[in-house]
C-alpha positions in Angstrom: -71.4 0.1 -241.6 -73.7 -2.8 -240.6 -70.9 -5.1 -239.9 -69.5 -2.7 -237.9 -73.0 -2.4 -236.0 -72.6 -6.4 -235.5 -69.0 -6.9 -234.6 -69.5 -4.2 -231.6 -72.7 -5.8 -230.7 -70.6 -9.5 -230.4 -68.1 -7.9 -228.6 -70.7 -6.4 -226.0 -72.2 -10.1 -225.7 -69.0 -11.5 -224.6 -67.9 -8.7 -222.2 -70.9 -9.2 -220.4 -70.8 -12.8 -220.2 -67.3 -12.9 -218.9 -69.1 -10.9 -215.7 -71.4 -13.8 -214.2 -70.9 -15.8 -211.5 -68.7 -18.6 -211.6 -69.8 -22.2 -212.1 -68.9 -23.8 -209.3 -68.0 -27.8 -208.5 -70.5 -29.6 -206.4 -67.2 -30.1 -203.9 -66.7 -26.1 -203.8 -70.3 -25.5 -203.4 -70.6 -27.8 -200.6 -67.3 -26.1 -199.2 -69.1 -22.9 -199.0 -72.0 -23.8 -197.9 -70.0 -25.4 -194.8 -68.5 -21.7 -194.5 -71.1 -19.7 -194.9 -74.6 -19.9 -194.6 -75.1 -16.9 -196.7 -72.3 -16.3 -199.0 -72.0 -12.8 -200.7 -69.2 -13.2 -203.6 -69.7 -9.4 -203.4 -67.3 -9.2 -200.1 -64.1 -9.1 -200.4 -63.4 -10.8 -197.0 -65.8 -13.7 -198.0 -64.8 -14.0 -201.3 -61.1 -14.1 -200.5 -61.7 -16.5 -197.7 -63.7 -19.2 -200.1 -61.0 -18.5 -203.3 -58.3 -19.6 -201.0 -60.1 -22.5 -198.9 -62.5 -24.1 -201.4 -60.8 -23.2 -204.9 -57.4 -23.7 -203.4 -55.8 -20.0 -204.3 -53.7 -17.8 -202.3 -54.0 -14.4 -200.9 -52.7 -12.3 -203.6 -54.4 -14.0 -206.6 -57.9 -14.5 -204.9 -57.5 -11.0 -203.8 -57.1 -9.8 -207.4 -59.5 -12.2 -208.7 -62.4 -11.0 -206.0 -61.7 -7.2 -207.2 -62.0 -7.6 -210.6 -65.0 -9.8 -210.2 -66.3 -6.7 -208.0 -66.3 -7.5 -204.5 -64.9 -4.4 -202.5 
């Protein structure tokens, strides 16, 4: 039962650490920060907007990307 206890423990560790931020390149910080002086990955607009420019994406994947990461 204890390594039952452990494995579920694990898995909770690496579900939430696949929920931060992104590391970002110097390049595609700079690029946002020349966007916006007060980014908020938490808007969709926003977030959609830098995916596409600055991580080079298009519409429909930054879109899905934004939502799952939780911008509405």
């Amino acid at each position: 039962m204890r390594w039952r206890d452990l494995l579920c423990l694990i898995a909770l560790a690496a579900g939430l650490s696949a929920c931060q931020e992104p590391d970002y390149t110097p390049e595609q910080k700079l690029c946002i920060a020349s966007r916006y002086a007060a980014y908020d990955a938490r808007q969709l607009n926003q977030c959609v907007d830098v995916c596409r420019v600055c991580m080079k994406g298009n519409v429909v994947t930054c879109n899905t990307s934004c939502r799952l990461r939780g911008a509405s």
